[in-house]
N, C-alpha and C positions, 0 to 999 in steps of 0.2 A: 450432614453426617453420612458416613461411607454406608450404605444399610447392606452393600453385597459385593461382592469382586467379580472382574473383568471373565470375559472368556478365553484370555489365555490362564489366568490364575483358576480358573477351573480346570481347565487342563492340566495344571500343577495340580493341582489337587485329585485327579486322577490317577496321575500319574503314583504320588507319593500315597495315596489309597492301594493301589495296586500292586506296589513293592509291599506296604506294609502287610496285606494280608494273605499274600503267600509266603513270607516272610514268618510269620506268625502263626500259619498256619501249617508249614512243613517243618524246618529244619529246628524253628525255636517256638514250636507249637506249646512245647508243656510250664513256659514261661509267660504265655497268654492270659490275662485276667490278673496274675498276682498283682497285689494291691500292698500287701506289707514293705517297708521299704527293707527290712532284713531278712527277706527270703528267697533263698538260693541266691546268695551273689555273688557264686564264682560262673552261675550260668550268665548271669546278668554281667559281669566283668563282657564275658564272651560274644553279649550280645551288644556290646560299647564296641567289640572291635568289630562286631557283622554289619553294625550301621555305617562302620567307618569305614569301610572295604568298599560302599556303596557309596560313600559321601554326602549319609543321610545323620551321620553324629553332632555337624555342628551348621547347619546349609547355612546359618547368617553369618557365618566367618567369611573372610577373602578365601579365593580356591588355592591361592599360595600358601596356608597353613591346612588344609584340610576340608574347607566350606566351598558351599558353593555361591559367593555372592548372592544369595538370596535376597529379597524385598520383604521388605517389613510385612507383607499383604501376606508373600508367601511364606516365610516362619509361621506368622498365623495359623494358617491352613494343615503346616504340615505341624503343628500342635494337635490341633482338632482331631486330624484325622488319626494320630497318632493313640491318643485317648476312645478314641470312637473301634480304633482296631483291636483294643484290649493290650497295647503295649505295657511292661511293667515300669515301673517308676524308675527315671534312669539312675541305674546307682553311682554316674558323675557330673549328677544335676548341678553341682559347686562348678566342678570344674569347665561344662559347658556355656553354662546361661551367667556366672558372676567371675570367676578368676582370670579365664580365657579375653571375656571381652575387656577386665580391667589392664591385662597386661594387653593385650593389642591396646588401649588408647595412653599407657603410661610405663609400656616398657619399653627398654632397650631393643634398637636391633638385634642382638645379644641374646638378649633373655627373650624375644617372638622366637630366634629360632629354636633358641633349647627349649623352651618348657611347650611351646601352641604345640607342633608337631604330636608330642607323647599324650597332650591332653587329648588331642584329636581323634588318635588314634587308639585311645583307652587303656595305654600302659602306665599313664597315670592319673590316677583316683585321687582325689581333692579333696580335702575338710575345712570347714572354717574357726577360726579362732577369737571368736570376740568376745563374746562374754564371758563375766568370771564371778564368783560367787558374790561379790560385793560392785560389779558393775555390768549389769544386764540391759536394761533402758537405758540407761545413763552411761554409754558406753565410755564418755569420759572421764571416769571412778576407773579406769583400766591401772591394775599395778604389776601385770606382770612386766620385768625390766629385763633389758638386752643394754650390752656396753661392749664392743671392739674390743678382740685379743689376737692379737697377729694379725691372720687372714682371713678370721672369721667373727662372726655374729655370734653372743652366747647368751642364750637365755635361760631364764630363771622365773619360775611364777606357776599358774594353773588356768588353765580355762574350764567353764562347764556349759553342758548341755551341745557338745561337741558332735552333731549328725553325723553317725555312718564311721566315725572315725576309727572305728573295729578293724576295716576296710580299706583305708587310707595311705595311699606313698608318699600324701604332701600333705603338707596344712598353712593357709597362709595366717600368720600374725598379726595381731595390734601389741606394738611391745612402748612401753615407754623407755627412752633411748636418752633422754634430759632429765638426771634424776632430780633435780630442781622445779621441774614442769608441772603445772597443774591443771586439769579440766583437759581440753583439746589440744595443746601446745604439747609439743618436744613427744610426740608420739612417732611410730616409725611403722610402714610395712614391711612383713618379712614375709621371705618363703621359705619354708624350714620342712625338711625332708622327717619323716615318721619312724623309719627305721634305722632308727640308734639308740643306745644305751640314755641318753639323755630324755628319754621319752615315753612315756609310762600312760597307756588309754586303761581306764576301770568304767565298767559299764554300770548306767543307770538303768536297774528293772523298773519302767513303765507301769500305769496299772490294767493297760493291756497285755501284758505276760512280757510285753518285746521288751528289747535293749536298742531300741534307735539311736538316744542320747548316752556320751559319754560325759567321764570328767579325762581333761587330758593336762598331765603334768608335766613341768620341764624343767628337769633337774642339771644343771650344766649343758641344756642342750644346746648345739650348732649349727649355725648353715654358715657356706660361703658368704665375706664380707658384699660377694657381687649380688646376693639377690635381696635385694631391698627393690621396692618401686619406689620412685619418688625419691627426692633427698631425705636422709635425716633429718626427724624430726615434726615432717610433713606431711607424716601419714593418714595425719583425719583427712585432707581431701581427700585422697585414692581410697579410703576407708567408705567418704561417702561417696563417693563415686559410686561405688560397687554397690551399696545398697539401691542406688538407683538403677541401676539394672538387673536388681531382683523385681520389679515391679512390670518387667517389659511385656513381650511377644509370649511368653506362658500363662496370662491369664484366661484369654481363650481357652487355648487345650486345658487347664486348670475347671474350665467349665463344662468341661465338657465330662470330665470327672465327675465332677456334682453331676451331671446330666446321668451315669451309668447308676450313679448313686437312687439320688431320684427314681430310675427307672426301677431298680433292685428292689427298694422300697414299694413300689406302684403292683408290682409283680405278690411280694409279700401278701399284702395287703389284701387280693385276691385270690390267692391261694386259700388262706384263713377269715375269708368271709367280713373282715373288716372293714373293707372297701361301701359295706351296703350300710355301714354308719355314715349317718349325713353331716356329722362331727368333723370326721376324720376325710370323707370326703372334700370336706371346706380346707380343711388345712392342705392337704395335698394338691388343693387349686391354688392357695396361698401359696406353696414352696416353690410351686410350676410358675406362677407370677412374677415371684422374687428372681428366679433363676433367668426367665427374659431379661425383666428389668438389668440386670448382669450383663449380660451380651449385647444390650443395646448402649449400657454404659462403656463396656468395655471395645465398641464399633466407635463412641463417640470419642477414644482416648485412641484408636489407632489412627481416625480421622485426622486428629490434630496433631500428631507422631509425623504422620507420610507428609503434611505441611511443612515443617519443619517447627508448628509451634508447640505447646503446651497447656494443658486441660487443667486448671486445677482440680476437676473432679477427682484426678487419678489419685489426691489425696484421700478421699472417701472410700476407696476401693477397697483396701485392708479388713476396714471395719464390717462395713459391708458384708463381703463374704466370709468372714470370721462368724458374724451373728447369723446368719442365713444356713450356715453350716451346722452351727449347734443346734439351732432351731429344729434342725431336716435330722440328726443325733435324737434329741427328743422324742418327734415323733415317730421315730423306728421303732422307739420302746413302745410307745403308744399302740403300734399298728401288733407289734410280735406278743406284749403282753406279757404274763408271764415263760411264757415260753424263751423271751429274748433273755432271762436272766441264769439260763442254763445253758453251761458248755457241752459242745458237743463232742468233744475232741478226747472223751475216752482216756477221762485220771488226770490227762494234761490241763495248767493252763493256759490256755487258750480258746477264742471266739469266733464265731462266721462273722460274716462281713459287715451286715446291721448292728449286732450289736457292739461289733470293734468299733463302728463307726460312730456311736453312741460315746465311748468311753474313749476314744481319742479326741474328738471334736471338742473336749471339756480343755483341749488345750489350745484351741484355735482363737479364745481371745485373750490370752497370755503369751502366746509365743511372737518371734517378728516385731515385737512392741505390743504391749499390750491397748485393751481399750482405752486406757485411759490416757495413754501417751499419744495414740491416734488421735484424740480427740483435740491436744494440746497440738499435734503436726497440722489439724487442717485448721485449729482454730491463727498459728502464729503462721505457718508455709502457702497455707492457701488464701483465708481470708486477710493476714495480713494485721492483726490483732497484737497486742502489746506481748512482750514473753512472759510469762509465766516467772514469780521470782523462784529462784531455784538452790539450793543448800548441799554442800557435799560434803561427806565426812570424811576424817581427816585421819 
């Protein structure tokens, strides 16, 4: 197992250390720390094209759309540090880390040139489309439908729990396109542009105060008959394609978040005297344990990544840090007390950071598949166990 990188990737990592925190610390200083993914994000649009002006917005693309060839070792790196410099959450996390890499391995010459360039460059904002109120885990219960009219794509249906789509000039689709078809078959990807009368976002209030998740609906809406990936009807591969590269090179920097967290928490903690309970002391050796255990899991998944093989741990990973997260939610309240169950934001509401982090984390083992479908992905994908019988209604 890889336990550290090279001394040239440390120099990369200097390097991208060192843009990022004069970076962060001058011109997009007051964007430093935010943690909400819905705030301020016309500075954040801004700060999509400051990285891209640098050719720090997508470095594991080819340099021919925007990236810099980057090595697995180095996305890494420039995760970690990115998180470690208080960057904000990037508001086109879809379209860097899942849309981008799916149309580089299953687009058109065509369609790399139009769409990688504008993603790259942050003049287009991404959402994704797969869930819908009757098929979330099971994304093969998908009904919204598309069918061919002239020269274009028209669809008809809703999705929910729509990330950021508030925000959004694209959203790509699962539409079923075989109105015959059931489960995975006669499915199609689409890329279907946001702004048009056929398209209607209504925000989900959170019971964080935010609106992250949308419901998005698609009333007669359009795209060009050209942007499909994939043939007709063939969209569950490229569909799971892409969920496999939700799982890549951002679990580091993803840890390193827990890491700010953790710390936030550790700080807390002594501030108000809590830290000299030997309760609470234990648990916060336990979080700090958990969170290793994490990074040495997640060293053992890039080890086998830069091979060219595959870890079936990286199935375990989800659940993992879903549980570890709530866990560290928990005892925030634990450490703040009554104190954590009061806003401080003056009539609004809204919360500081621990106890957001308290009352968001309740959805970190429902979201992305819940615990109990993880459970079913490592027991059939990893270990290789019978499937699960399974029932769809109708």
């Amino acid at each position: 197992m890889k336990l550290g990188f090279t001394e040239a990737e440390e120099a990369f990592r200097v390097e991208a250390a060192t843009w990022l925190t004069a970076a962060l610390s001058g011109p997009f200083a007051d964007v430093r720390g935010v943690t909400s993914l819905v705030e301020m994000p016309e500075r954040r649009r801004e700060w999509e094209k400051y990285l891209a002006a640098s050719r720090w917005s997508c470095i594991g693309w080819p340099a021919q759309y925007g990236g810099r060839d980057a090595t697995l070792a180095q996305q890494v790196i420039f995760a970690e540090e990115y998180a470690r410099a208080g960057g904000p959450p990037r508001l086109n996390h879809l379209g860097i880390e899942l849309i981008g890499p799916t149309i580089l391995a299953y687009g058109s010459d065509e369609q790399k040139a139009r769409f990688l360039p504008a993603i790259a460059n942050g003049d287009h904002i991404w959402c994704q489309g797969y869930s819908e109120p009757g098929a979330g885990s099971d994304l093969g219960g998908v009904r919204t439908k598309a069918w061919r009219e002239g020269g274009d794509w028209v669809i008809e249906g809703q999705k929910v729990w729509t990330s950021l789509a508030q925000f959004c000039d694209w959203i790509f689709v699962i539409a079923r396109t075989d109105p015959e078809s059931v489960g995975s078959k006669g499915l199609s990807f689409l890329l279907v542009p946001m702004d048009q009368d056929g398209v209607t976002v209504r925000n989900i209030v959170q019971m964080t105060g935010e609106s992250e998740f949308n419901e998005t609906f698609f009333d007669a809406a359009r795209t060009d008959a050209a942007n499909i990936l994939g043939e007709p009807g063939q969209g569950w591969g490229v569909a799971m394609a892409l969920l496999g590269f939700e799982r890549g090179v951002s679990t580091l920097g993803q840890q390193m978040g827990f890491r700010n967290e953790l710390d936030d928490l550790i700080e807390a903690a002594r501030a108000n005297g809590s830290a000299g309970d030997p309760v609470i002391r234990q648990k916060i050796a336990q979080a700090e344990i958990g969170l290793r255990l994490m990074r040495y899991g997640a060293l053992r998944m890039l080890t086998a990544s830069a091979d060219g093989g595959s870890n079936p741990a990286a199935f375990t990973y989800k659940i993992q840090w879903a549980n570890w997260r709530q866990s560290l939610g928990e005892l925030a309240m634990e450490v703040l007390g009554q104190a954590g169950e009061i806003s401080d934001a003056h009539g609004e509401y809204a919360f500081s950071r621990l106890p957001h982090l308290f009352l968001y984390s309740r959805a970190d083992t429902i979201y992305g598949g819940t615990n109990e479908i993880q459970r079913n992905i490592i027991a059939e994908r990893a270990l290789g166990l019978p499937r699960e019988a399974r029932t769809r209604a109708k």
